[in-house]
Jmol script that loads the backbone (N, CA, C; Angstrom):
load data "model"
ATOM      1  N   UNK A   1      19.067   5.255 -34.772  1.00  0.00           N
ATOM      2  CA  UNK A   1      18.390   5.351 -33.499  1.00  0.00           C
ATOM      3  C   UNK A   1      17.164   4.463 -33.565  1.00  0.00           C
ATOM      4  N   UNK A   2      17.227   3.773 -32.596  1.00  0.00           N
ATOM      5  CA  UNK A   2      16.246   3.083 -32.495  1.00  0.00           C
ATOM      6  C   UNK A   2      15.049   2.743 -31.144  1.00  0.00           C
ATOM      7  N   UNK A   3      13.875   3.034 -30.821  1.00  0.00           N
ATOM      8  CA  UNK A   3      12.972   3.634 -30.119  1.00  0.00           C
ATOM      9  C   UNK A   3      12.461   2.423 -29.758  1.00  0.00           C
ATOM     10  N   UNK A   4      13.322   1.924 -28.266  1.00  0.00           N
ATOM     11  CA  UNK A   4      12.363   0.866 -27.800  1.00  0.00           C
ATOM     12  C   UNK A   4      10.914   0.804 -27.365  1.00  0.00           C
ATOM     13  N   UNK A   5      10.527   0.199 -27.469  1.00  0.00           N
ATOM     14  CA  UNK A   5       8.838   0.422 -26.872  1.00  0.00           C
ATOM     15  C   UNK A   5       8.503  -0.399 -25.903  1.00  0.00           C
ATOM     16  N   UNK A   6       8.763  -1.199 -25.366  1.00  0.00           N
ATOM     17  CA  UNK A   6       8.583  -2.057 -24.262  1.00  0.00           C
ATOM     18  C   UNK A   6       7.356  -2.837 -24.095  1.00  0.00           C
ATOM     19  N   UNK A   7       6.985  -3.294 -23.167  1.00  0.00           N
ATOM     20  CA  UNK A   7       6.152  -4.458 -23.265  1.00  0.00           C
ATOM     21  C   UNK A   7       4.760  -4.172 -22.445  1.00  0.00           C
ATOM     22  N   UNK A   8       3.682  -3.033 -22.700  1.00  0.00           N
ATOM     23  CA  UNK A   8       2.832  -2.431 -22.187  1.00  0.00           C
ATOM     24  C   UNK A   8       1.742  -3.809 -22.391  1.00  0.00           C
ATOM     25  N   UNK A   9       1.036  -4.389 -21.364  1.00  0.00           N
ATOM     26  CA  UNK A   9      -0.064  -5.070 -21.885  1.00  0.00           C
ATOM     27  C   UNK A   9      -1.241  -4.447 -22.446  1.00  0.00           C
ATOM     28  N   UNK A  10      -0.934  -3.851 -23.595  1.00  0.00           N
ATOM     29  CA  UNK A  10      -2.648  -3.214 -24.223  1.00  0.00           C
ATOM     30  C   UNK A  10      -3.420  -4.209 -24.869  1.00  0.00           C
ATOM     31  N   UNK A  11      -4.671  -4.072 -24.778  1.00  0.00           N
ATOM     32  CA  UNK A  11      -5.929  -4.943 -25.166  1.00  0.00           C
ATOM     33  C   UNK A  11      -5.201  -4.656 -26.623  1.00  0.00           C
ATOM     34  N   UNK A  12      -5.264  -5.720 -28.200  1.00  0.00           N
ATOM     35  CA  UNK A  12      -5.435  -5.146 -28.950  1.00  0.00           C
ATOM     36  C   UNK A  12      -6.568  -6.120 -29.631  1.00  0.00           C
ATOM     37  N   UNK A  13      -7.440  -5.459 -30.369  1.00  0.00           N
ATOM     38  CA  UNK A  13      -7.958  -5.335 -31.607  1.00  0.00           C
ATOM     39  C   UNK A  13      -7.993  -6.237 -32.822  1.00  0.00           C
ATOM     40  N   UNK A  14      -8.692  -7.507 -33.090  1.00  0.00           N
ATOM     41  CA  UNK A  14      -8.040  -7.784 -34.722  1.00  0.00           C
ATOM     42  C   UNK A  14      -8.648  -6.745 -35.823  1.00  0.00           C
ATOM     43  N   UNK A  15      -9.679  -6.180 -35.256  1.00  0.00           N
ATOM     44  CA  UNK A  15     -10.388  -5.349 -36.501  1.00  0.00           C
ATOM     45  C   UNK A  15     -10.268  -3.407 -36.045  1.00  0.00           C
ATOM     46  N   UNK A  16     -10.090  -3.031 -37.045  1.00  0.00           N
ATOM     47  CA  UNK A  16     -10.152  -1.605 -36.445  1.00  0.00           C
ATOM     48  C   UNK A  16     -10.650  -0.809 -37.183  1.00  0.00           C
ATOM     49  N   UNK A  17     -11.609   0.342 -37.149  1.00  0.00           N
ATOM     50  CA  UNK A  17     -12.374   1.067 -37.809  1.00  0.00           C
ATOM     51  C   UNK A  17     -11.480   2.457 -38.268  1.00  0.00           C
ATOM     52  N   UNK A  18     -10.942   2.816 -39.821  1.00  0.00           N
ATOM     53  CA  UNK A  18     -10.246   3.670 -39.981  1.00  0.00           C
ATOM     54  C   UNK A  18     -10.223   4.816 -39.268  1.00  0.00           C
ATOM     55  N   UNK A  19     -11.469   5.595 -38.895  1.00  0.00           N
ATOM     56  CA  UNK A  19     -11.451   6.399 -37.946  1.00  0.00           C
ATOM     57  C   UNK A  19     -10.530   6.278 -36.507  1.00  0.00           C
ATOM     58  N   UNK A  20     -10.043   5.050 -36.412  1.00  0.00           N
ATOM     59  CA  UNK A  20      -9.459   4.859 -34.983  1.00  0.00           C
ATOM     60  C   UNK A  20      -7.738   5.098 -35.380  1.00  0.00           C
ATOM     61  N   UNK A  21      -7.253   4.662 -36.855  1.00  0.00           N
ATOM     62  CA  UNK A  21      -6.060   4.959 -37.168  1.00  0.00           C
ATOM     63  C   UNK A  21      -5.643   6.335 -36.955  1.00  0.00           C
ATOM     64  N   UNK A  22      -4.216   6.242 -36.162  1.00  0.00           N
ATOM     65  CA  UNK A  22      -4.006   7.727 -35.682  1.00  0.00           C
ATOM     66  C   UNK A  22      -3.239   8.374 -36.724  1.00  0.00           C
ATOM     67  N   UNK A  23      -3.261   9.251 -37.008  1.00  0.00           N
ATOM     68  CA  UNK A  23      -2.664  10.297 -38.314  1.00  0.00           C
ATOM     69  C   UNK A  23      -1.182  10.252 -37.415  1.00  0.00           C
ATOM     70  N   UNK A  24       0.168  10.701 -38.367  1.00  0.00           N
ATOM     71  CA  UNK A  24       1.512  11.443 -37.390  1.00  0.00           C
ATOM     72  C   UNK A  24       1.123  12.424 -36.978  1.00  0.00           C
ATOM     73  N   UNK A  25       2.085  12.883 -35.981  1.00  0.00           N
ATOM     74  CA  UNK A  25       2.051  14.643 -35.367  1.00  0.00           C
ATOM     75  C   UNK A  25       2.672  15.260 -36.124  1.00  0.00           C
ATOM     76  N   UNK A  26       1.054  16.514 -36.431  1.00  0.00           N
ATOM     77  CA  UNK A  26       2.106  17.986 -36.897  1.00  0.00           C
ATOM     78  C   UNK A  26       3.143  18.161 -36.547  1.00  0.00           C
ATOM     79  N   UNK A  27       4.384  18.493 -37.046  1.00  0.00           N
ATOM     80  CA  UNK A  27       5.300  19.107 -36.446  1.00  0.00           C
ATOM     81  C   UNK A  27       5.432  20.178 -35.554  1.00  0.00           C
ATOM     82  N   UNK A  28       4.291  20.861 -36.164  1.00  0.00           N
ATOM     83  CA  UNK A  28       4.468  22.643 -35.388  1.00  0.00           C
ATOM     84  C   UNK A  28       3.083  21.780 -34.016  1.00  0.00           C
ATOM     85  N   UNK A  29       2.434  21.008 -33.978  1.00  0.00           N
ATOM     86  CA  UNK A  29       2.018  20.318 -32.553  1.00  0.00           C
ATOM     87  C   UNK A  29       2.792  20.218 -31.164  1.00  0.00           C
ATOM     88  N   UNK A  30       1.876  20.639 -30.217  1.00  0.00           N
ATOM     89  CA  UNK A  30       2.495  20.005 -28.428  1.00  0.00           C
ATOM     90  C   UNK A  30       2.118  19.206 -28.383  1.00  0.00           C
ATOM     91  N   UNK A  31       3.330  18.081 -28.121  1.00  0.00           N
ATOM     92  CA  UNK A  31       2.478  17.137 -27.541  1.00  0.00           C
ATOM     93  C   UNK A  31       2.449  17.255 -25.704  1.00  0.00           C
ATOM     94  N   UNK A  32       1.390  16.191 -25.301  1.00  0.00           N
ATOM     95  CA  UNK A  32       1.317  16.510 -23.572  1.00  0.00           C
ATOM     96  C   UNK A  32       0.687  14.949 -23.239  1.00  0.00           C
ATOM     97  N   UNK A  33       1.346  14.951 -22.022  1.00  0.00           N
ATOM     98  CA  UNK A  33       0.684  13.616 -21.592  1.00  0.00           C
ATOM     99  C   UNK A  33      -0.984  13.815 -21.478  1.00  0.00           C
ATOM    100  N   UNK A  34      -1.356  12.789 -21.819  1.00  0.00           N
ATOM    101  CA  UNK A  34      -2.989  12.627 -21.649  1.00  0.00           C
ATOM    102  C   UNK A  34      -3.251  12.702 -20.280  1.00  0.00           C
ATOM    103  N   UNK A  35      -4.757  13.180 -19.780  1.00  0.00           N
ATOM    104  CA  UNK A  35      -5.323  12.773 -18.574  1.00  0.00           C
ATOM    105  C   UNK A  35      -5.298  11.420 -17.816  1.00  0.00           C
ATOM    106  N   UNK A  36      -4.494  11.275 -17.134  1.00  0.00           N
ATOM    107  CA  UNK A  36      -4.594   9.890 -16.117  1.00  0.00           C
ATOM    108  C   UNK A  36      -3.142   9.470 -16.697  1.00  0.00           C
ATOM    109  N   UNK A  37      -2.442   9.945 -17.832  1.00  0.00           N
ATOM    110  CA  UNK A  37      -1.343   9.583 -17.678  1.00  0.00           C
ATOM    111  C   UNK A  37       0.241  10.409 -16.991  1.00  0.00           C
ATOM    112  N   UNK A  38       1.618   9.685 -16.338  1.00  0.00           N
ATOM    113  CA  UNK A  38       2.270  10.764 -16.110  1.00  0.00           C
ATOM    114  C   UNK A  38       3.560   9.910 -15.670  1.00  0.00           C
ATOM    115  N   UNK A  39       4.813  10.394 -15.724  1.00  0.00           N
ATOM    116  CA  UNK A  39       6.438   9.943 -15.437  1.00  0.00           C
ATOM    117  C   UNK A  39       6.295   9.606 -14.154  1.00  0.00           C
ATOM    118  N   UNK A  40       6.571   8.192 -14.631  1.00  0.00           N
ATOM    119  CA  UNK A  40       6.993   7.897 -12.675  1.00  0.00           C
ATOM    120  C   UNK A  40       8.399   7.280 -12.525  1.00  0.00           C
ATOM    121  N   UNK A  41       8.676   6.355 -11.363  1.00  0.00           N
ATOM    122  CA  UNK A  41      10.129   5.526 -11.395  1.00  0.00           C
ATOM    123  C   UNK A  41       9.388   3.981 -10.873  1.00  0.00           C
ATOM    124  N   UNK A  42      10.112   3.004 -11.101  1.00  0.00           N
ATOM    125  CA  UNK A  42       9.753   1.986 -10.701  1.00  0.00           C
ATOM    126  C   UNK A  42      10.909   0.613 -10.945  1.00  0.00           C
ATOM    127  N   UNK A  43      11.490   0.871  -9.522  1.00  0.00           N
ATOM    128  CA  UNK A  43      12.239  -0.354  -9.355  1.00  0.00           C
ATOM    129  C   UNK A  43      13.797   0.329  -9.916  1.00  0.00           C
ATOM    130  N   UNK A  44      13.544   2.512  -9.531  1.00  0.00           N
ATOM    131  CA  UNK A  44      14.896   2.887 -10.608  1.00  0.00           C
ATOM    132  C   UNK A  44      14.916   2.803 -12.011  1.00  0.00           C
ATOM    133  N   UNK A  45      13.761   2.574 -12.369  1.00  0.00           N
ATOM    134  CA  UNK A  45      13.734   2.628 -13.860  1.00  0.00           C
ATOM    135  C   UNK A  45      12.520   3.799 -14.594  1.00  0.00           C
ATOM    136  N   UNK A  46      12.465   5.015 -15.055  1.00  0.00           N
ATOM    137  CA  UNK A  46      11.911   5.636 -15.375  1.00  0.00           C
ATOM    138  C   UNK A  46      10.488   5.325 -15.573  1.00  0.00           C
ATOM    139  N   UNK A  47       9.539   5.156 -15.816  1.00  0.00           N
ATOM    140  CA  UNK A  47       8.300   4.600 -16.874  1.00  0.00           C
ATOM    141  C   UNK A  47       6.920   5.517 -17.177  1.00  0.00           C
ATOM    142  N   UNK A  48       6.488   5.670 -17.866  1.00  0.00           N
ATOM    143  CA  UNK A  48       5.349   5.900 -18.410  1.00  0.00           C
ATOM    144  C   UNK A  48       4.158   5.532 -17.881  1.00  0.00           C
ATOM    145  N   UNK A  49       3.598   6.081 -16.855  1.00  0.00           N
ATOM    146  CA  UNK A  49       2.167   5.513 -15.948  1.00  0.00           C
ATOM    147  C   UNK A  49       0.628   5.747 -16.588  1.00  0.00           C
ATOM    148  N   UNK A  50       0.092   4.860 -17.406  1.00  0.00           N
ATOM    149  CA  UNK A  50      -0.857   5.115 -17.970  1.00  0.00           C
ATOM    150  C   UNK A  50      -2.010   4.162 -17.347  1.00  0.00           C
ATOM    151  N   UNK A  51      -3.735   4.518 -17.371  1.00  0.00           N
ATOM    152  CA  UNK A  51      -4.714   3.782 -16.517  1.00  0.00           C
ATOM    153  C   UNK A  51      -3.805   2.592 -17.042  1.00  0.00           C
ATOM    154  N   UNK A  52      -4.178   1.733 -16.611  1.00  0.00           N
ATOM    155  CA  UNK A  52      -3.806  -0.032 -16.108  1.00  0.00           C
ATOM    156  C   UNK A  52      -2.600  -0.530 -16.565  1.00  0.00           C
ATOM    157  N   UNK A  53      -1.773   0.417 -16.964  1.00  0.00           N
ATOM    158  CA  UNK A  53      -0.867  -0.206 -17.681  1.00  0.00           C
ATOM    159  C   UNK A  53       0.240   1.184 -17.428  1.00  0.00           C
ATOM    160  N   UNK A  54       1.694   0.129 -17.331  1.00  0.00           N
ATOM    161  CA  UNK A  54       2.745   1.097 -17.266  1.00  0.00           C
ATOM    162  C   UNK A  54       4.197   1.064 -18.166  1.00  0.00           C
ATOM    163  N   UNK A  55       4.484   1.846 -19.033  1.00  0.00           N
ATOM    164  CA  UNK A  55       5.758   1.542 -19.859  1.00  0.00           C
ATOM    165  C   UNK A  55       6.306   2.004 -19.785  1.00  0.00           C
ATOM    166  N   UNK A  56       7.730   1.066 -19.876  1.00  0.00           N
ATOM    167  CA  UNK A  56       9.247   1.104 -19.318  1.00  0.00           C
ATOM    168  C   UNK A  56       9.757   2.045 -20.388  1.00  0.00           C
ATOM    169  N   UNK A  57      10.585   3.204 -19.833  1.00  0.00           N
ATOM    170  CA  UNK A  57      11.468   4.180 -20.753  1.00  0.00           C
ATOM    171  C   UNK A  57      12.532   4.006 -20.377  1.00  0.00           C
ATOM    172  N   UNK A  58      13.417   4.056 -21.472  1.00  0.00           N
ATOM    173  CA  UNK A  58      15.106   4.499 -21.221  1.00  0.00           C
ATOM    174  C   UNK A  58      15.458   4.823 -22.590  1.00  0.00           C
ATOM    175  N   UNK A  59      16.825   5.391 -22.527  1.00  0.00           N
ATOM    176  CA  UNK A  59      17.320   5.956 -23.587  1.00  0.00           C
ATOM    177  C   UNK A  59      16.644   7.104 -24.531  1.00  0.00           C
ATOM    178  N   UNK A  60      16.177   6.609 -25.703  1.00  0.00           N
ATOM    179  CA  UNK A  60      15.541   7.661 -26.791  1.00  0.00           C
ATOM    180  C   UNK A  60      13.755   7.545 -26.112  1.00  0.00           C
ATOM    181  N   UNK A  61      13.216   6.930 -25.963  1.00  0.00           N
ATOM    182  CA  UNK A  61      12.149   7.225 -25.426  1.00  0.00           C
ATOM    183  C   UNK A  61      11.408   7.836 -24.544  1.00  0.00           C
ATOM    184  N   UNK A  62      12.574   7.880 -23.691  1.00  0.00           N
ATOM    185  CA  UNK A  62      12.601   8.316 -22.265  1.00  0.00           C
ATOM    186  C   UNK A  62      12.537  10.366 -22.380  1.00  0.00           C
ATOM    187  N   UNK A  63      14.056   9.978 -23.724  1.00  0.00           N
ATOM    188  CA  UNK A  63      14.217  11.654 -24.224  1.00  0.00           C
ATOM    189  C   UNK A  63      12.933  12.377 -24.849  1.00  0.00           C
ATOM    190  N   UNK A  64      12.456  11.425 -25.145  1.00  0.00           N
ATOM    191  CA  UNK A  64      10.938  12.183 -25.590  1.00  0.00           C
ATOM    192  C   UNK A  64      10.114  12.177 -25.402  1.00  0.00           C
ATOM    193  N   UNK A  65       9.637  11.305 -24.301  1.00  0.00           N
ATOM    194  CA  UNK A  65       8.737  11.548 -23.278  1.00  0.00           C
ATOM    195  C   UNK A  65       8.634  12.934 -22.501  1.00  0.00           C
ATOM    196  N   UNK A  66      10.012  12.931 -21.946  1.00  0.00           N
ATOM    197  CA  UNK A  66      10.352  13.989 -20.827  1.00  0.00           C
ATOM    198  C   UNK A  66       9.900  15.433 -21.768  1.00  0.00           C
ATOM    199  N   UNK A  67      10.172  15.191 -22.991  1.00  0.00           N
ATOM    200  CA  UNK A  67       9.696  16.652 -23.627  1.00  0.00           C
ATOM    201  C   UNK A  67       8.535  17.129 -24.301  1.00  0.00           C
ATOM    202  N   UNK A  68       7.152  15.542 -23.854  1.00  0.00           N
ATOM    203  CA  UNK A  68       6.227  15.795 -24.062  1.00  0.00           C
ATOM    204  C   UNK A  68       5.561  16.782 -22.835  1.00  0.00           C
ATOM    205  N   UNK A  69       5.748  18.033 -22.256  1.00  0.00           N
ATOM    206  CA  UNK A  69       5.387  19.056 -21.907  1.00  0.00           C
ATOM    207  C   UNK A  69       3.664  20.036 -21.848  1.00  0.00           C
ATOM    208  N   UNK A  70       3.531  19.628 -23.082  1.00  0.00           N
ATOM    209  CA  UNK A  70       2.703  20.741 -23.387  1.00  0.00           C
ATOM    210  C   UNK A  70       3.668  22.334 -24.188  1.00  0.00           C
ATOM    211  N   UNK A  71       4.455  22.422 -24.080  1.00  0.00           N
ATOM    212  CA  UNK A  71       5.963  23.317 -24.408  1.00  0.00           C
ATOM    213  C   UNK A  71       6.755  23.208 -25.373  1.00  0.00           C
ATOM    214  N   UNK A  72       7.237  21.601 -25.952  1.00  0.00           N
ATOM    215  CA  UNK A  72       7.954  22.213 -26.753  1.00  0.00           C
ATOM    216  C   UNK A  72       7.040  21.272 -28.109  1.00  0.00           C
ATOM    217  N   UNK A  73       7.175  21.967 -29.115  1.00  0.00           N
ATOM    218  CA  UNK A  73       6.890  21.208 -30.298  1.00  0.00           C
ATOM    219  C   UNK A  73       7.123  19.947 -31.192  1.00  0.00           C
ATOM    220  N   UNK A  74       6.886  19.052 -31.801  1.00  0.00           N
ATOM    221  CA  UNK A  74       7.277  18.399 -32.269  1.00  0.00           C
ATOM    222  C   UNK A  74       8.867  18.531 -33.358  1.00  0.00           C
ATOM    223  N   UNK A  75       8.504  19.544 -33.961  1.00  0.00           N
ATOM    224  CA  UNK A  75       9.999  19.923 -34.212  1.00  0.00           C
ATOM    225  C   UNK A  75      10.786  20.582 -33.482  1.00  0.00           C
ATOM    226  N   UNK A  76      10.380  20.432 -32.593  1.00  0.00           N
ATOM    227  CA  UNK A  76      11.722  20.653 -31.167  1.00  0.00           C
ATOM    228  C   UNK A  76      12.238  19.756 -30.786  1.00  0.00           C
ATOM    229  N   UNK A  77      10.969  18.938 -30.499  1.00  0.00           N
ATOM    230  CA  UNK A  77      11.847  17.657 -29.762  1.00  0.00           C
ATOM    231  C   UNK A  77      12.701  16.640 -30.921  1.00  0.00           C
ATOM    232  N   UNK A  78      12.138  16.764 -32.134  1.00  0.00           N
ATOM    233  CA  UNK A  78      13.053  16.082 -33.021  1.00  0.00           C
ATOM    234  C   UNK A  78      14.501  16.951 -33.384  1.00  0.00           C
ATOM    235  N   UNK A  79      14.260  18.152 -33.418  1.00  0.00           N
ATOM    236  CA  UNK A  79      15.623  18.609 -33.592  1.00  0.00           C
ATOM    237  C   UNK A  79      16.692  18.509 -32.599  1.00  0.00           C
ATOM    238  N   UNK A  80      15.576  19.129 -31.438  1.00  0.00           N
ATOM    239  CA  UNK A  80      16.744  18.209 -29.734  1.00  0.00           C
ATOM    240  C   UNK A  80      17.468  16.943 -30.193  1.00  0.00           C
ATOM    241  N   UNK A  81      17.041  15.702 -30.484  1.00  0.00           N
ATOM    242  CA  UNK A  81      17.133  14.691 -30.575  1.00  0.00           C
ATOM    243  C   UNK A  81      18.154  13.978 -31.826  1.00  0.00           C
ATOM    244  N   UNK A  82      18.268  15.042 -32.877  1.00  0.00           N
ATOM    245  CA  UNK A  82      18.920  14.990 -33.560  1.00  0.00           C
ATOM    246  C   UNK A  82      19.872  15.108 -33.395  1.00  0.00           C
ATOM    247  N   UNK A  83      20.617  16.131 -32.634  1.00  0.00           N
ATOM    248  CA  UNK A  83      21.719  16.794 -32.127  1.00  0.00           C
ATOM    249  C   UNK A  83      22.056  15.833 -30.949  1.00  0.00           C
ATOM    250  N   UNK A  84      21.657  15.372 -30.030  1.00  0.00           N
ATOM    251  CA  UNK A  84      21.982  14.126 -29.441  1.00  0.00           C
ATOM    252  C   UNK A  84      22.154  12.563 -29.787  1.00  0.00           C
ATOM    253  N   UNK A  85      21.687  12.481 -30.648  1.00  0.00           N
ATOM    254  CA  UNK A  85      21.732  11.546 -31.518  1.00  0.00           C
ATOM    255  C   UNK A  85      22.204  11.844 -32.881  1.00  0.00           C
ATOM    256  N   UNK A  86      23.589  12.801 -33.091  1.00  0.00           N
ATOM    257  CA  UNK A  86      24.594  13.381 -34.348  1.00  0.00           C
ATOM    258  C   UNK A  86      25.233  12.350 -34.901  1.00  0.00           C
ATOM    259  N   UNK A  87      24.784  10.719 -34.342  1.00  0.00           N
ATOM    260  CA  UNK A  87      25.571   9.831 -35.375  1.00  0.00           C
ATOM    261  C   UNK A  87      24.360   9.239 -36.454  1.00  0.00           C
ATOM    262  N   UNK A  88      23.256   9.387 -35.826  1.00  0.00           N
ATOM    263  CA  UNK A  88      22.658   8.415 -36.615  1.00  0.00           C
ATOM    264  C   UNK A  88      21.993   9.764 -37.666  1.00  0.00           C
ATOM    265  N   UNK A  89      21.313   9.135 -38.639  1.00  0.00           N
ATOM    266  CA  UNK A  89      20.729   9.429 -39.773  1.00  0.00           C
ATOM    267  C   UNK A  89      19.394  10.626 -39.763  1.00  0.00           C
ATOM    268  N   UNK A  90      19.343  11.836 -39.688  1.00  0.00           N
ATOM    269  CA  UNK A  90      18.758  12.740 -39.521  1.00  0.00           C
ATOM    270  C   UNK A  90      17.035  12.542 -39.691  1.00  0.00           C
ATOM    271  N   UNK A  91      17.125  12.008 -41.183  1.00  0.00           N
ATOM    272  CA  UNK A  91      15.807  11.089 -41.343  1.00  0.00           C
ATOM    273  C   UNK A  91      15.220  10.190 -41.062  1.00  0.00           C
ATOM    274  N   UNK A  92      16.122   9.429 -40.456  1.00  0.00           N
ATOM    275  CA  UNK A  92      15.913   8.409 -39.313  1.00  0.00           C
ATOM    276  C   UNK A  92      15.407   8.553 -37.963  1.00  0.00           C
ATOM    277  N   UNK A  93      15.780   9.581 -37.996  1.00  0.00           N
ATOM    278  CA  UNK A  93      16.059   9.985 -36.129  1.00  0.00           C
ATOM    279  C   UNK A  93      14.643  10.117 -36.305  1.00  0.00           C
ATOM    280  N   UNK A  94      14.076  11.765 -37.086  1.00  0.00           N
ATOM    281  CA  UNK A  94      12.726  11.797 -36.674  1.00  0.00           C
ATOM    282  C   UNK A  94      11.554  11.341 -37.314  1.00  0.00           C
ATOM    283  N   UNK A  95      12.097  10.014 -38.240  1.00  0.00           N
ATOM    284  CA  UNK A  95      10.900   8.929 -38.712  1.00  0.00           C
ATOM    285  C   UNK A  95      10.676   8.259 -37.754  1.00  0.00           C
ATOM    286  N   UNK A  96      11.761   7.463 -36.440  1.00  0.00           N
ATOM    287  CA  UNK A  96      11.680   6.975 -35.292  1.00  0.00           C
ATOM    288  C   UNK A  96      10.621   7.677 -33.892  1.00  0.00           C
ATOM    289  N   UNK A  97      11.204   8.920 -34.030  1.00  0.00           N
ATOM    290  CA  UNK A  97      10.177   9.956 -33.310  1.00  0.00           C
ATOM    291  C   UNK A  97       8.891   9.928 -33.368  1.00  0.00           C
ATOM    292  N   UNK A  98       8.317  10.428 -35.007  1.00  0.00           N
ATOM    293  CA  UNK A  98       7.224  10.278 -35.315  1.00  0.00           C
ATOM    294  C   UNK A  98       6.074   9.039 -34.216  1.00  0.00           C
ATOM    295  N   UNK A  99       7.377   8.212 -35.293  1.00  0.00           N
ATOM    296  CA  UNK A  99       6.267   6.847 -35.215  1.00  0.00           C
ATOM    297  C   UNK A  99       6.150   6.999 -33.899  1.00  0.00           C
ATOM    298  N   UNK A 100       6.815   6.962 -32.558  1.00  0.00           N
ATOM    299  CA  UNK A 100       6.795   6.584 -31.218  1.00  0.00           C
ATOM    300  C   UNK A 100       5.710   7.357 -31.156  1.00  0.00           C
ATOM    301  N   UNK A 101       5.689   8.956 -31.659  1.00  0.00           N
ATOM    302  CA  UNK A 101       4.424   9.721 -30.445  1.00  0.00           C
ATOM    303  C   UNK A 101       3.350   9.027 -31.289  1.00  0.00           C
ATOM    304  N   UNK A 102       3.059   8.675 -32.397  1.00  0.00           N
ATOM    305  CA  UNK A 102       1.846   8.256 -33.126  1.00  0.00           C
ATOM    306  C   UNK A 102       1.530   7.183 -32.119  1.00  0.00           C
ATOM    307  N   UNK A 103       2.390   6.246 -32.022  1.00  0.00           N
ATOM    308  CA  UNK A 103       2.259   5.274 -30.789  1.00  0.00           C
ATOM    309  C   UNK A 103       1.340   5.143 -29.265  1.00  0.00           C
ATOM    310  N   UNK A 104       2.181   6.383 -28.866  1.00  0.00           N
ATOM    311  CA  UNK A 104       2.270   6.735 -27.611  1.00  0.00           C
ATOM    312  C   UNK A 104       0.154   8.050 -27.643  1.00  0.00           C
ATOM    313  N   UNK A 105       0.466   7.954 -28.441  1.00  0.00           N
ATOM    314  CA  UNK A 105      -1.209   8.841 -29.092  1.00  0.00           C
ATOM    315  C   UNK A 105      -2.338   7.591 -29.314  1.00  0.00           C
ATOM    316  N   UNK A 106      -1.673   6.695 -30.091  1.00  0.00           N
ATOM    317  CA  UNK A 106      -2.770   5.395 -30.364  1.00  0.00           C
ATOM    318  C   UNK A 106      -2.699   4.731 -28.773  1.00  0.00           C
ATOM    319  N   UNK A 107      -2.232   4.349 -28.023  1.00  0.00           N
ATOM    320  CA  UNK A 107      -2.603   4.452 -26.702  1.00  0.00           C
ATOM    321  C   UNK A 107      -2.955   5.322 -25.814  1.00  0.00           C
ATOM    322  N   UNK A 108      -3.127   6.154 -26.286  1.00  0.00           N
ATOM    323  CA  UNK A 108      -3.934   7.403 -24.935  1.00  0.00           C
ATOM    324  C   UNK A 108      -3.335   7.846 -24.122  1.00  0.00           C
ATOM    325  N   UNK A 109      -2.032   7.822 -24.454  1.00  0.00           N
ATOM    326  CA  UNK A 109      -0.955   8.399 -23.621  1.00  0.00           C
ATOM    327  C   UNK A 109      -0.616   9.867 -23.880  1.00  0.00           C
ATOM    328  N   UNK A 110      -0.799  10.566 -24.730  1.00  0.00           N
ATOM    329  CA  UNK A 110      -0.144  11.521 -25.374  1.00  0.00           C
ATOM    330  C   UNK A 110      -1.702  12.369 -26.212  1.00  0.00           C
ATOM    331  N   UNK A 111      -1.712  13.577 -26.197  1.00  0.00           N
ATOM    332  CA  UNK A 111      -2.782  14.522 -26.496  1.00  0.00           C
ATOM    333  C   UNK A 111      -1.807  15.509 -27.171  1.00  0.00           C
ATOM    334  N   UNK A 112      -2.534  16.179 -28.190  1.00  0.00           N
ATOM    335  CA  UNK A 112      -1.214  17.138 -29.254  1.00  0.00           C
ATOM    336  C   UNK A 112      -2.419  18.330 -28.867  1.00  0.00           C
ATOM    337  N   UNK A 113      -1.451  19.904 -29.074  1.00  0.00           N
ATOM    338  CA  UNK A 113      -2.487  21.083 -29.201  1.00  0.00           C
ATOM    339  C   UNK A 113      -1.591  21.275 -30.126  1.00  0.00           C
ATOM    340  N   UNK A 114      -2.256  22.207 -30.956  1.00  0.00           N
ATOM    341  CA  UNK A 114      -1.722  23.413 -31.900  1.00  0.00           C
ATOM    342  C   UNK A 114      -1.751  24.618 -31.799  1.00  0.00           C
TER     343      UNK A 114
END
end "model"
wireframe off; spacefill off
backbone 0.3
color backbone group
């Protein structure tokens, strides 16, 4: 499985202060869309509406977006995901996961509670 990410124009950075590196999500974590961000459609195509910038979902991304809630846990949505994705590689599946919400967190898209 493999977790497209699409082509968000974010400012980046050549230098970054370790404090800004985002840790993975707990497993037993919610994740939830951040403030100002939220699912929209555009042009029929799902996307990710964040301040100034908007990213395109489909497929596996899309699946885990939709279950960033506030509701279900990180090992929910990877086990969901596993089971929909029963061909590919179990450890794969939610090393792919991971990384996306770490992603989707290092842009300000995504807020975790415990």
């Amino acid at each position: 499985m493999s977790i497209p990410v699409g082509h968000p124009r974010a400012p980046s950075s050549p230098q970054r202060n370790l404090e800004e590196l985002t840790m993975p999500p707990e497993l037993n974590s919610r994740p939830r869309l951040a403030p100002g961000c939220r699912l929209g459609e555009n042009s029929q195509q799902r996307v990710l509406l964040m301040p100034e910038r908007a990213l395109r979902l489909n497929g596996p991304s899309l699946e885990i977006v939709e279950r960033c809630d506030g509701q279900h846990t990180v090992e929910q949505i990877v086990r969901e995901l596993q089971k929909i994705y029963s061909k590919a590689e179990p450890q794969k599946v939610e090393q792919d996961i991971l990384g996306y919400l770490a992603l989707l967190q290092e842009r300000r898209a995504l807020d975790f509670e415990l």
